[in-house]
C-alpha positions as CSV (number, residue, x, y, z in Angstrom):
1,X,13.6,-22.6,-4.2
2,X,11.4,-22.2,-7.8
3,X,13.9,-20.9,-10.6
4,X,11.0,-18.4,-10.5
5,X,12.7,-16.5,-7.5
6,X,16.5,-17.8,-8.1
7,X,17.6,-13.9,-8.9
8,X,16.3,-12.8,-5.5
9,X,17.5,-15.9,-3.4
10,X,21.3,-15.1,-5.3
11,X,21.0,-11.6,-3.1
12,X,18.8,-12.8,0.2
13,X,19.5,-16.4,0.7
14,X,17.8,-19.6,0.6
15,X,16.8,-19.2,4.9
16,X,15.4,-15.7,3.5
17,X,13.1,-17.1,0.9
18,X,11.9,-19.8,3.1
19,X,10.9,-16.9,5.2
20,X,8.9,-14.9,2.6
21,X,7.2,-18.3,1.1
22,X,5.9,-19.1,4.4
23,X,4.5,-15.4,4.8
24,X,1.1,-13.9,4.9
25,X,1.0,-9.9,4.0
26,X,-2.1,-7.8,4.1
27,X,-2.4,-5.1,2.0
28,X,-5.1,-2.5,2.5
29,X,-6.1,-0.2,-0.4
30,X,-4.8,-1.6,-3.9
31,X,-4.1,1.6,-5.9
32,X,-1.7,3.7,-7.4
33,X,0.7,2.7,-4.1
34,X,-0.8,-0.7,-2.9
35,X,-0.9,-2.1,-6.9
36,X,2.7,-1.7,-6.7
37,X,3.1,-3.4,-3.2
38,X,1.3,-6.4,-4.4
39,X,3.5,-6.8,-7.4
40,X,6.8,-6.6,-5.8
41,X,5.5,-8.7,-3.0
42,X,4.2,-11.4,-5.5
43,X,8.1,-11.0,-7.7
44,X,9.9,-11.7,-4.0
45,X,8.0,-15.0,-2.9
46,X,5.3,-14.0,-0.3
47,X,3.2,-16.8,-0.3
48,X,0.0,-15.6,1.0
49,X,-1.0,-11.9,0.3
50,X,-4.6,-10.6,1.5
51,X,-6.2,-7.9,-0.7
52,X,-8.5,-5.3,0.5
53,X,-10.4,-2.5,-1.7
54,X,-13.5,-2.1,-2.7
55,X,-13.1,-0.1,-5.5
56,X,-13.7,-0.7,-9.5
57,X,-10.7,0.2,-12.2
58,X,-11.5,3.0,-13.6
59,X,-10.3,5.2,-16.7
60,X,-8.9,7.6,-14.7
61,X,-6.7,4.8,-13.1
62,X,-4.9,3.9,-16.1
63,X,-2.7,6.6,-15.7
64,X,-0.8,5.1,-12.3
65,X,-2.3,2.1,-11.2
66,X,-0.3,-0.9,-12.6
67,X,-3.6,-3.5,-12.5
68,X,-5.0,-0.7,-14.3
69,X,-5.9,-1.7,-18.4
70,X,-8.3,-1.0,-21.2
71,X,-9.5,-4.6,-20.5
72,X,-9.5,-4.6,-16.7
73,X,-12.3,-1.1,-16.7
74,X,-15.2,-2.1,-14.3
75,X,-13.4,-4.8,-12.9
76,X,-12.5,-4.9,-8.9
77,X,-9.4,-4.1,-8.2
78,X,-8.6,-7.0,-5.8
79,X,-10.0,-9.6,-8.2
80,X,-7.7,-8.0,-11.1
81,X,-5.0,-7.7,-9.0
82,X,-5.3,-11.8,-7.6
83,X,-5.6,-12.9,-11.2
84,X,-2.1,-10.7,-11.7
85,X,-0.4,-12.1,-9.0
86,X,-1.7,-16.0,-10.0
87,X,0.3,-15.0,-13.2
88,X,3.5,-14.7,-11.3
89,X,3.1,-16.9,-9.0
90,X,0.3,-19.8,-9.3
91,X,1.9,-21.1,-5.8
92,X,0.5,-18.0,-3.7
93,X,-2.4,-18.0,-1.5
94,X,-4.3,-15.2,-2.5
95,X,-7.9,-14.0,-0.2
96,X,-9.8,-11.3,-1.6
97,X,-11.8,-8.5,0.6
98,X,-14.0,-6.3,-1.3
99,X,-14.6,-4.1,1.5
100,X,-13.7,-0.2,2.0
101,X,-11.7,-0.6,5.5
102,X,-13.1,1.8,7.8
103,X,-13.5,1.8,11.9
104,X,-17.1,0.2,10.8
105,X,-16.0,-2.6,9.0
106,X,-12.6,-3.1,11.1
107,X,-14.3,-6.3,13.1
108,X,-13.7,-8.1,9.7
109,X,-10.2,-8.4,10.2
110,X,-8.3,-10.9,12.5
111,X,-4.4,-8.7,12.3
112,X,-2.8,-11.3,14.7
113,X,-3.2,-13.8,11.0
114,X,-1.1,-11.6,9.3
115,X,2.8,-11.2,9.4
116,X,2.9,-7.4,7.7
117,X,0.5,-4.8,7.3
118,X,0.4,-2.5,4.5
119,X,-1.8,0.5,5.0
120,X,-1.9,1.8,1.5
121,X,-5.6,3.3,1.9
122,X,-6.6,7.2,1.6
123,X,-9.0,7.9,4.7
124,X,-7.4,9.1,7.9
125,X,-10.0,7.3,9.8
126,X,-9.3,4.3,8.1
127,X,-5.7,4.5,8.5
128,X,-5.8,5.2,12.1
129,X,-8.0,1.9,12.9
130,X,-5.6,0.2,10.6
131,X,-2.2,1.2,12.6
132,X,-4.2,0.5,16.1
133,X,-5.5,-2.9,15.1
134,X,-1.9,-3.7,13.7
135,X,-0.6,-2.7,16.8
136,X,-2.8,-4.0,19.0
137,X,-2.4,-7.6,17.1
138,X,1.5,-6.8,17.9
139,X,2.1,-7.3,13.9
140,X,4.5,-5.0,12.1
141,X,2.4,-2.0,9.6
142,X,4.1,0.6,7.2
143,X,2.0,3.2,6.3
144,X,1.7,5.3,2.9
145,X,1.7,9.1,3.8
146,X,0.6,11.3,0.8
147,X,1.6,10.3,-2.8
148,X,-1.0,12.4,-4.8
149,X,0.2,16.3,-5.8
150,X,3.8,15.3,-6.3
151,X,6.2,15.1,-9.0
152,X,9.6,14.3,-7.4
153,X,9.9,10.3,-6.7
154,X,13.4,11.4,-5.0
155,X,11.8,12.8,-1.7
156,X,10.0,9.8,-0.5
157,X,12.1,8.7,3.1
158,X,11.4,6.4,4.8
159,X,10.7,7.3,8.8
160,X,9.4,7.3,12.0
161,X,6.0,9.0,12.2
162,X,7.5,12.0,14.9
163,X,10.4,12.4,12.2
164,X,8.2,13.6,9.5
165,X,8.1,17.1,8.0
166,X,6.5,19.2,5.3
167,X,3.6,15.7,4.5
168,X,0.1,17.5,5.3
169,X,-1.0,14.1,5.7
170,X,2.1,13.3,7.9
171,X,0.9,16.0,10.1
172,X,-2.4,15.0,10.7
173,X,-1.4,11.8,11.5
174,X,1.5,12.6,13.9
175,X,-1.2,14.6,15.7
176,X,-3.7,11.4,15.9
177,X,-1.3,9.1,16.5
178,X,-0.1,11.5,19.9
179,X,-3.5,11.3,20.8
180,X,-3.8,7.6,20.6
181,X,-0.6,7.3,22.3
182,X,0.8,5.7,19.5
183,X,4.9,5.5,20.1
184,X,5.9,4.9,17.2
185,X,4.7,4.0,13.2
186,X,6.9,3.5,10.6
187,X,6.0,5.7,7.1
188,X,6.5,6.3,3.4
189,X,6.4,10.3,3.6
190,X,7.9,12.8,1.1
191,X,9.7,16.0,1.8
192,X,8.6,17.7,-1.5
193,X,5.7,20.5,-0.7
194,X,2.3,19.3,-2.6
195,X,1.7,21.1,-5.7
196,X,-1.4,22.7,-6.3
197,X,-3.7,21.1,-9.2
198,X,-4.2,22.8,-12.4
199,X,-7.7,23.8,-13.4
200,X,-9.0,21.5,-16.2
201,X,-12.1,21.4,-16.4
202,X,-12.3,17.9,-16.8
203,X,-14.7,15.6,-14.1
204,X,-13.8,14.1,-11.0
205,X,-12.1,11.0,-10.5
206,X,-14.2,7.8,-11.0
207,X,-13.1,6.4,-8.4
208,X,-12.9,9.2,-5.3
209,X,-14.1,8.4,-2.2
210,X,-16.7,9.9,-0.3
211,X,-14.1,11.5,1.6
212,X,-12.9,13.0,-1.2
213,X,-16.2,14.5,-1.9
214,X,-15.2,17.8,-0.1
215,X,-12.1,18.0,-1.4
216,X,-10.4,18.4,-5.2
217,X,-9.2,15.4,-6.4
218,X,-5.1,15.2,-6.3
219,X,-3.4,15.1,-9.2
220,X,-0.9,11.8,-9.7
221,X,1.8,10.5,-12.0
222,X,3.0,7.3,-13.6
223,X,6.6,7.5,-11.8
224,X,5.4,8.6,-8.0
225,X,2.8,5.6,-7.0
226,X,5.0,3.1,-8.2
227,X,8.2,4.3,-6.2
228,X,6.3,4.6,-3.2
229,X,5.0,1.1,-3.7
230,X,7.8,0.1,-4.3
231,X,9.2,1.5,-0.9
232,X,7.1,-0.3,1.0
233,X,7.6,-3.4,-0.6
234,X,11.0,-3.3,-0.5
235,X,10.5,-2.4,3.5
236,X,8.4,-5.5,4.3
237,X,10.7,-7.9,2.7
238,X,13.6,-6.3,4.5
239,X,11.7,-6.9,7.7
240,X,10.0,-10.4,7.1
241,X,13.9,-11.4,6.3
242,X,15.9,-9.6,8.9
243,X,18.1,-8.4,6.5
244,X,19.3,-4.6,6.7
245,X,20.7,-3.2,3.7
């Protein structure tokens, strides 16, 4: 194994890192959450990690998204975010998608490719065709519940869908996922209670959604995203490896 990874491969093991080089990992939506999936996947030795997002960096990103700069402004996100993981890791296989994943464009995606799925994307529609084309494909997905409107990086669990509590996001989606019978999803969720946005008068995000269009846009913090991410990341690994901590 590349001295790049030797810190890991002291903790996992040299069968482990075989495991993660020989990888592929999707990752849907590369924001605030999925910027810091990608990184920690690149640091632990996935060698192949699909990118999906449409979206532009924005100013408004710089605040949370870690491919989010000065110099990357205007810039898609996947194409910043390849470039970043390239840095780390010039041996990774890295596709692009600059798509917005939605049930109209899921006929893009071939799942059964992928060894992970990371749904790290906003829309519930989108996240829905996400977990049933996963499932259907019979390859593992962890799902991002709501990070935006929170301030305590301490309540994130990870869970069972049916197992969540206080998430309004969690709720829809334990509701959706009933009625897609759905058995079982693993999530990112916190217990913290969303916080209501102060006024500010400023504009709205650059880089909403249309979705987001008829509602406020969240408010978000350096040190939330990134644990989330983080979460997840460390989840897949865990799983691609077999290794339970």
């Amino acid at each position: 194994m590349s001295e790049r990874f030797s810190r890991t491969e002291l903790l996992l093991g040299n069968e482990a890192m075989k495991k993660l080089s020989a990888s592929r990992v999707a990752v849907f939506g590369i924001g605030g959450v999925g910027g810091y999936v990608v990184e920690a996947l690149a640091r632990s030795g996935v060698g192949s990690l699909d990118l999906i997002d449409s979206d532009t960096v924005c100013l408004s990103n710089i605040n949370r998204q870690i491919i989010a700069t000065q110099d990357s402004i205007g810039q898609y996100k996947v194409d910043v975010a390849k470039n970043r993981v390239l840095s780390i890791n010039p041996d990774c296989v890295v596709n692009t998608h600059k798509v917005f994943y939605l049930p109209e464009t899921e006929g893009m995606f071939d799942f059964s490719q992928y060894d992970y799925v990371v749904d790290a994307i906003d829309t519930v529609s989108g996240k829905l065709a996400l977990v049933e084309n996963a499932k259907k494909s019979g390859t593992p997905v962890i799902s991002s519940m709501g990070a935006g409107n929170k301030l305590d990086p301490t309540a994130f669990r990870v869970a069972d869908i049916y197992s969540t509590t206080v998430d309004p996001l969690a709720r829809v989606m334990r509701y959706e996922c009933k009625k897609r019978k759905i058995e079982k999803l693993k999530v990112v969720y916190s217990c913290e209670k969303p916080i209501s946005p102060k006024k500010t008068g400023k504009s709205e995000d650059c880089s909403a959604t249309l979705s987001d269009a008829r509602r406020s846009t969240p408010g978000s913090t350096a040190f939330v995203p990134s644990v989330v991410g983080l979460i997840i990341a460390g989840e897949v690994i865990k799983d691609l490896t077999g290794i339970n901590i």
